[in-house]
The first five atom37 places (N, CA, C, CB, O) and aatype in JSON, in Angstrom:
{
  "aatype": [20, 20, 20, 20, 20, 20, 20, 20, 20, 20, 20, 20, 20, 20, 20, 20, 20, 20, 20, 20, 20, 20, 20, 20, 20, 20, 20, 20, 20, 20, 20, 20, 20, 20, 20, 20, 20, 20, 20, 20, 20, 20, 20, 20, 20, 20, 20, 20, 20, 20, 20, 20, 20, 20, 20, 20, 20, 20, 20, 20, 20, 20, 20, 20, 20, 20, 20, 20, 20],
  "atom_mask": [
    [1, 1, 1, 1, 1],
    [1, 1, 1, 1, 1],
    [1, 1, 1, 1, 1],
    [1, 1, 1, 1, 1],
    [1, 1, 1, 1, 1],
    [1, 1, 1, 1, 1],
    [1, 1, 1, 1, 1],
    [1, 1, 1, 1, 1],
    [1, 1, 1, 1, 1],
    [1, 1, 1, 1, 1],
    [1, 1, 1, 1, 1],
    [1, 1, 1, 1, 1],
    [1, 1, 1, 1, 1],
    [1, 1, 1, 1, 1],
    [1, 1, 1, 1, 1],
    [1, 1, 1, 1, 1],
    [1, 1, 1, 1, 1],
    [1, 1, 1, 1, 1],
    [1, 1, 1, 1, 1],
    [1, 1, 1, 1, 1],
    [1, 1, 1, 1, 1],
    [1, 1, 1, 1, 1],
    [1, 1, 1, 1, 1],
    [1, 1, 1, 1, 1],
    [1, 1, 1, 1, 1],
    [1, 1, 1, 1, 1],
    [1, 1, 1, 1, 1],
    [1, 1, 1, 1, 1],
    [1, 1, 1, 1, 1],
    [1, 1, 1, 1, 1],
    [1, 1, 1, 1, 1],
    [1, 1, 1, 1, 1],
    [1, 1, 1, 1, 1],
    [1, 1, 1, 1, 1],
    [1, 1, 1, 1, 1],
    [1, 1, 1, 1, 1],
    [1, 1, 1, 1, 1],
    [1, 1, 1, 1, 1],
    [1, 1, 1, 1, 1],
    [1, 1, 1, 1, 1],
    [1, 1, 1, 1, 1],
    [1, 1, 1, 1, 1],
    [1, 1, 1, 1, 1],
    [1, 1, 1, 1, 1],
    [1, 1, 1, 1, 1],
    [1, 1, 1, 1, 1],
    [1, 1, 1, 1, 1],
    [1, 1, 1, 1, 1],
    [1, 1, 1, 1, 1],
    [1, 1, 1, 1, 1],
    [1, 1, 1, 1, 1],
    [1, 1, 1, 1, 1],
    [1, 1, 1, 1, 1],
    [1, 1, 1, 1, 1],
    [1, 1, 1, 1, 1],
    [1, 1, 1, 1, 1],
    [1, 1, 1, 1, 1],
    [1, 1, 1, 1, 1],
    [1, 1, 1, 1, 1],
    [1, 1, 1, 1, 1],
    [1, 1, 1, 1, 1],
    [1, 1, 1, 1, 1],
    [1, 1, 1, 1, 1],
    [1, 1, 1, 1, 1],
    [1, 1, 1, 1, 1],
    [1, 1, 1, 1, 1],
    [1, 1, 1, 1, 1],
    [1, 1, 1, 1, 1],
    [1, 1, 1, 1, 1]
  ],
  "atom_positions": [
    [[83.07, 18.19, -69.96], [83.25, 18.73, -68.64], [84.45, 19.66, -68.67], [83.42, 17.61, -67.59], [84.79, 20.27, -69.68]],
    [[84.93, 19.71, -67.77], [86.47, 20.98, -67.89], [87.35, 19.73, -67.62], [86.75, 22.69, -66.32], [87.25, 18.59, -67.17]],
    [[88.45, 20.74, -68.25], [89.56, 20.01, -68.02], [90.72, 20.31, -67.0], [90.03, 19.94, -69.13], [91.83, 20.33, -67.54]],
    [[90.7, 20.52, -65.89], [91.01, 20.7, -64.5], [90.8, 19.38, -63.79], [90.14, 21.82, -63.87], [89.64, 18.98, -63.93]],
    [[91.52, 18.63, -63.12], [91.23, 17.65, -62.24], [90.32, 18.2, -61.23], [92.41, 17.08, -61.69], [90.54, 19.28, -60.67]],
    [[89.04, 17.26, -60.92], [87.67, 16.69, -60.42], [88.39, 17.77, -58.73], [87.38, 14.21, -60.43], [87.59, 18.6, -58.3]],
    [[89.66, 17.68, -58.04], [89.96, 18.2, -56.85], [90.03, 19.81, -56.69], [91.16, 17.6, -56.52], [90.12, 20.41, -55.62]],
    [[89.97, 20.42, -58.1], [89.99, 21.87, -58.19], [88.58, 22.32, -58.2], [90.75, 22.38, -59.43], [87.79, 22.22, -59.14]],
    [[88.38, 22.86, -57.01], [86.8, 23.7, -57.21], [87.1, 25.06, -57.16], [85.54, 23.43, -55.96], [88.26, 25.29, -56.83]],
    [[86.41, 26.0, -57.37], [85.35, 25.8, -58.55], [86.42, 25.67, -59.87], [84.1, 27.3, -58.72], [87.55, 26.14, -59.71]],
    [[86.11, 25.08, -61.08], [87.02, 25.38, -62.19], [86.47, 26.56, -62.63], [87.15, 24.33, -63.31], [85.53, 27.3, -62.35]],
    [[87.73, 26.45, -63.69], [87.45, 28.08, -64.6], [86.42, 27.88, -65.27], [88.6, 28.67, -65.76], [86.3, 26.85, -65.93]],
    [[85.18, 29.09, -65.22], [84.18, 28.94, -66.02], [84.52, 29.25, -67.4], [83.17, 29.65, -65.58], [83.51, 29.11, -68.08]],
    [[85.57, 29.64, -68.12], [86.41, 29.71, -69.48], [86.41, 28.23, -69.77], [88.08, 30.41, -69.37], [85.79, 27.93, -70.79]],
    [[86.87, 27.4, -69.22], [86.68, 26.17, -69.12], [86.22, 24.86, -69.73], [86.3, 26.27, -68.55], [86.67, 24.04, -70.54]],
    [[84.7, 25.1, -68.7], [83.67, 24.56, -68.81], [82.58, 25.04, -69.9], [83.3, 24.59, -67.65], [82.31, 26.19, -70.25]],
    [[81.91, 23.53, -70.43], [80.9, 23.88, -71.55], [79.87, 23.13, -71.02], [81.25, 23.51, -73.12], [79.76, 21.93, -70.79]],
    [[78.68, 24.69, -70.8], [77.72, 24.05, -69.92], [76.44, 23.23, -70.76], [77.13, 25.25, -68.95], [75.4, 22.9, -70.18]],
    [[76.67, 22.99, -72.06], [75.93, 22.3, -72.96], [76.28, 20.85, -73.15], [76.01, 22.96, -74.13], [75.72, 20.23, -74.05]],
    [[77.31, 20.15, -72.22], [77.55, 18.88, -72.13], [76.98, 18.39, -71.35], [78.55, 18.56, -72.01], [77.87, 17.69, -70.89]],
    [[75.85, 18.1, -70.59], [74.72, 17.53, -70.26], [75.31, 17.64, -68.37], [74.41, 15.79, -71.22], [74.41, 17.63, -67.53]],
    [[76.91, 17.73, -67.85], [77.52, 17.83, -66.7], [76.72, 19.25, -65.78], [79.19, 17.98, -67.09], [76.86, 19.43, -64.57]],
    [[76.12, 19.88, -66.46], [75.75, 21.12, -65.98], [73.91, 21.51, -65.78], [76.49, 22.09, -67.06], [73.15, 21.6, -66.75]],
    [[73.55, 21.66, -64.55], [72.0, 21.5, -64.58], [71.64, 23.18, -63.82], [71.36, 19.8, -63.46], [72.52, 23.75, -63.17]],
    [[70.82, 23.55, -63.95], [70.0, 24.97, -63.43], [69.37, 24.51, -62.1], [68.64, 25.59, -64.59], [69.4, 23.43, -61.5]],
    [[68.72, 25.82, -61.82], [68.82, 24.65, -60.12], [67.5, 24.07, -61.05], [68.37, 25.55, -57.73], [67.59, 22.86, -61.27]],
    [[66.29, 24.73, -61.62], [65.04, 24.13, -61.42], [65.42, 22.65, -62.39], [63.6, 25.24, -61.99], [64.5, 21.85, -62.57]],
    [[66.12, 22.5, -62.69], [66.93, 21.27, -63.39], [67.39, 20.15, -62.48], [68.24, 21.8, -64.08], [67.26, 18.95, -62.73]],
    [[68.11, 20.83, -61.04], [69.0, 19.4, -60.25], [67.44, 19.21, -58.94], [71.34, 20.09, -59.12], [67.06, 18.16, -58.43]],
    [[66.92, 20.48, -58.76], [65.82, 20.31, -58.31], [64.81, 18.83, -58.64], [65.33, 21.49, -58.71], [64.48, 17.94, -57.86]],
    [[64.51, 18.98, -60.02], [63.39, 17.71, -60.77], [64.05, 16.29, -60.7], [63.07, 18.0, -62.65], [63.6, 15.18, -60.4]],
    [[65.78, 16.91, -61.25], [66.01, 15.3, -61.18], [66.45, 14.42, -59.37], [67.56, 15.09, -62.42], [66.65, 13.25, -59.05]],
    [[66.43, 15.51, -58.74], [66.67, 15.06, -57.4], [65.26, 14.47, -56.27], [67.41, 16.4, -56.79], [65.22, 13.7, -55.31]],
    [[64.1, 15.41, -57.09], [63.16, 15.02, -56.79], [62.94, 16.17, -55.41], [63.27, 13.45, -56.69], [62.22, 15.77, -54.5]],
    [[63.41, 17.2, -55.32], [63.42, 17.86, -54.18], [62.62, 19.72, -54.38], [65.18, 17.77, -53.74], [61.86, 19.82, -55.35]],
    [[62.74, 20.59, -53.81], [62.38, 21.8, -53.76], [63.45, 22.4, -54.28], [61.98, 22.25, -52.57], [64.45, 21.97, -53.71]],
    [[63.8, 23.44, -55.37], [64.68, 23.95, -55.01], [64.89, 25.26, -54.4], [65.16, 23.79, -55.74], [65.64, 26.08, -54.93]],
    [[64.22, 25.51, -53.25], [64.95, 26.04, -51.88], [66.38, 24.7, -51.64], [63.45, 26.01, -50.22], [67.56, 25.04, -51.52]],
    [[65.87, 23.15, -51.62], [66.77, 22.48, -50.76], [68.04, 22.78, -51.84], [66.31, 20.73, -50.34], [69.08, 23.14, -51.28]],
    [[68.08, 22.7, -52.84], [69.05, 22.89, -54.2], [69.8, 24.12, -53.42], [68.14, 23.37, -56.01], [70.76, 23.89, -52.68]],
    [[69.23, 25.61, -53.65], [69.62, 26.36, -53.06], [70.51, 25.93, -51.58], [68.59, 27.04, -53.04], [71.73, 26.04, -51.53]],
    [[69.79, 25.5, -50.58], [70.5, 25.03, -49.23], [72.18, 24.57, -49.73], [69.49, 23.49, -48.46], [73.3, 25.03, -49.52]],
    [[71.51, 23.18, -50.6], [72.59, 22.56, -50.82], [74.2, 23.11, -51.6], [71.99, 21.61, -51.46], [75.3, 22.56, -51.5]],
    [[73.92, 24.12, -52.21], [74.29, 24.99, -52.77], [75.2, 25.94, -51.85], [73.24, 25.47, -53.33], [76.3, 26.31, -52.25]],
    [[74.84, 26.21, -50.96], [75.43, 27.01, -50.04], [76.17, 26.22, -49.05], [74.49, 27.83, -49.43], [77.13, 26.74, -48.48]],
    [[75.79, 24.93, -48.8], [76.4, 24.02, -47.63], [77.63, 23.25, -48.49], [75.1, 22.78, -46.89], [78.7, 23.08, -47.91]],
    [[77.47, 22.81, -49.82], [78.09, 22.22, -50.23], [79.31, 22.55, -52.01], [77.09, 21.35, -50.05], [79.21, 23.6, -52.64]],
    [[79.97, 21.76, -52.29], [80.36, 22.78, -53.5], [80.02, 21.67, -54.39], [82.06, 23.51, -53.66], [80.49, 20.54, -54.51]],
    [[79.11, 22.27, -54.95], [78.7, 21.87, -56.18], [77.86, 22.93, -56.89], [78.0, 20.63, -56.05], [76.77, 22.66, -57.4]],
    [[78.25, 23.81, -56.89], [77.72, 25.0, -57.91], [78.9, 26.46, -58.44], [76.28, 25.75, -56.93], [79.69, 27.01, -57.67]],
    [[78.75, 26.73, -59.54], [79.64, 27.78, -59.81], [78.73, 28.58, -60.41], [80.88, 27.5, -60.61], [77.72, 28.16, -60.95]],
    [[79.28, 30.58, -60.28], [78.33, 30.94, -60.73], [79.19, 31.4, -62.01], [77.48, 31.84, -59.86], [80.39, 31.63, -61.97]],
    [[78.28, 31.52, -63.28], [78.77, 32.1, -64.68], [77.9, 33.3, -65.11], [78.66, 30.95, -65.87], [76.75, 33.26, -65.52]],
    [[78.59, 34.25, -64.94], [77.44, 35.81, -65.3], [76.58, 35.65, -64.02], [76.13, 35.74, -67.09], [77.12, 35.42, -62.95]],
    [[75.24, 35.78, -64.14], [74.42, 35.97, -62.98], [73.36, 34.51, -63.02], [73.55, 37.62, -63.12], [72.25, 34.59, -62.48]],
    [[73.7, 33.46, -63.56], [73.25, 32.32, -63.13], [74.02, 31.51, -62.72], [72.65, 31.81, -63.83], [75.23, 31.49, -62.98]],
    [[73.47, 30.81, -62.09], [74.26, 29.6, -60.87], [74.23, 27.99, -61.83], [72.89, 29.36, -58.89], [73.59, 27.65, -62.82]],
    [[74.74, 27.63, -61.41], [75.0, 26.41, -62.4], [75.58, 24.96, -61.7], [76.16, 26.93, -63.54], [76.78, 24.83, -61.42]],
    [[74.49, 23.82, -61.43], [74.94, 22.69, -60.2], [75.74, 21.65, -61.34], [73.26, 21.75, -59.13], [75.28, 21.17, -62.37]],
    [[77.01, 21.49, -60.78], [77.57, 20.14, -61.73], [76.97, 18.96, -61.02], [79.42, 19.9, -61.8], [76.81, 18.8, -59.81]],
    [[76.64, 18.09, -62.12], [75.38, 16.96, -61.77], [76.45, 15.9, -60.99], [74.37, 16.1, -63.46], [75.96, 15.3, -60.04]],
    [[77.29, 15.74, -61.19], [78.05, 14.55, -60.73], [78.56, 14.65, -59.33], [79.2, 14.3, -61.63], [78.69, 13.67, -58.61]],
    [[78.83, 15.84, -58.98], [78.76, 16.5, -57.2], [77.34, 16.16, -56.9], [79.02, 18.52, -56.92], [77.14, 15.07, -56.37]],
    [[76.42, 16.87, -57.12], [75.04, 16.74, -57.06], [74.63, 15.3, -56.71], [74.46, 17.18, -58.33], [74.33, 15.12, -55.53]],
    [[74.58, 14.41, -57.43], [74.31, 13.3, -57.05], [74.88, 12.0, -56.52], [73.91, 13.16, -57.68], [74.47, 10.84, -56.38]],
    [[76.67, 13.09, -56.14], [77.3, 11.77, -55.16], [77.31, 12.14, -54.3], [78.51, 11.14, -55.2], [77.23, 13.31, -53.91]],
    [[77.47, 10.64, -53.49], [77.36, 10.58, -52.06], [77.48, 11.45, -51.08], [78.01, 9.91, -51.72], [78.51, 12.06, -51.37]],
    [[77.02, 11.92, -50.03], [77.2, 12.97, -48.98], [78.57, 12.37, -48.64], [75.98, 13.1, -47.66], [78.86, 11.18, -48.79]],
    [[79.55, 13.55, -48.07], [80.81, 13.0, -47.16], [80.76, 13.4, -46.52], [81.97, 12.96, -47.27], [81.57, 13.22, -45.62]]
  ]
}
């Protein structure tokens, strides 16, 4: 994952290595969420759990699948 404490969003995408399994595409957080991803997208925009790197978007799974606050 990066090494920035979990309270810094977005981290530096220099950072982050999106080949450590922490990092999903939407049609990726889409399947494992079980949802559309339009809602990925939604969620994406309502919430922070996505950074973009070059011109793809990229959901960190562990935002993604905790709890709403």
């Amino acid at each position: 994952m990066s090494d920035q404490p979990e309270d810094i969003w977005p981290p530096d995408p220099v950072s982050i290595d999106l080949n450590d399994g922490s990092w999903l595409s939407r049609g990726e957080a889409a399947y494992l969420t079980r949802s559309s991803t339009d809602t990925i997208t939604r969620r994406m925009a309502e919430e922070k759990i996505a950074i973009q790197v070059g011109k793809k978007w990229w959901i960190n799974k562990a935002r993604l699948l905790a709890p709403s606050r």
